[in-house]
N, C-alpha and C positions, 0 to 999 in steps of 0.2 A: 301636127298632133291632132286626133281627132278629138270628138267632143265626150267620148268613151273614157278616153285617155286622160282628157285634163278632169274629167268629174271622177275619178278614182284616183288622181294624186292630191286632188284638195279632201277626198273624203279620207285619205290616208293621212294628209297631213293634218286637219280638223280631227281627228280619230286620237291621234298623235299628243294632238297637245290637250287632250281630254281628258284621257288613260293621265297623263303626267299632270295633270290639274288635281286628278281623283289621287293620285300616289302620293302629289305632296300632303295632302292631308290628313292623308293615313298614319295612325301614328302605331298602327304595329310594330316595326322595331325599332320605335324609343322606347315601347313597353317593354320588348325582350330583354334590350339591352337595359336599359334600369330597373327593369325587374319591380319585387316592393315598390320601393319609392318613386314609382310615376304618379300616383293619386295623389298622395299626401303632399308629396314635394307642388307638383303643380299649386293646388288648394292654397299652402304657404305662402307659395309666389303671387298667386290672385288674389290673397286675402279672400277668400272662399270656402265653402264646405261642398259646393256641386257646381260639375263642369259636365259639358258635353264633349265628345269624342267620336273620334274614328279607329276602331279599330277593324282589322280584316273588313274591309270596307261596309259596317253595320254601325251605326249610328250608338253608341252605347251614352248612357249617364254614371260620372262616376261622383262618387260621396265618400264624404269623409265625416268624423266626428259619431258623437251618442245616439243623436238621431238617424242617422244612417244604419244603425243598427237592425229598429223597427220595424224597417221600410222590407214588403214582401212583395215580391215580384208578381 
């Protein structure tokens, strides 16, 4: 195997487990599928009113509750 060879199967495999590092985190469809209740539900479960996120791989903040309201981008 040349040295072509193995620095393009480690940059494949290194590539590989990146893209699936970056996938797991994305939580585009648990948003899809739960729809509404991704924000609020998580919030409940954290005892929280603001999380971070991933969605389509952008860093988003999400809020919940009166204040959340306010808040302008």
């Amino acid at each position: 195997m040349g040295t072509k060879t193995a620095l393009a199967i480690f940059v494949g495999s290194a590539g590989a487990a990146l893209v699936a590092r970056i996938l797991a985190t994305d939580r585009t469809l648990t948003l899809l599928s739960e729809g509404y209740t991704f924000i609020p539900e998580r919030c409940r479960r954290l005892g929280i009113d603001v999380f971070e996120s991933c969605i389509m791989l952008t860093k988003i903040v999400c809020m919940t509750g009166e204040e959340a309201t306010r808040v302008r981008p």
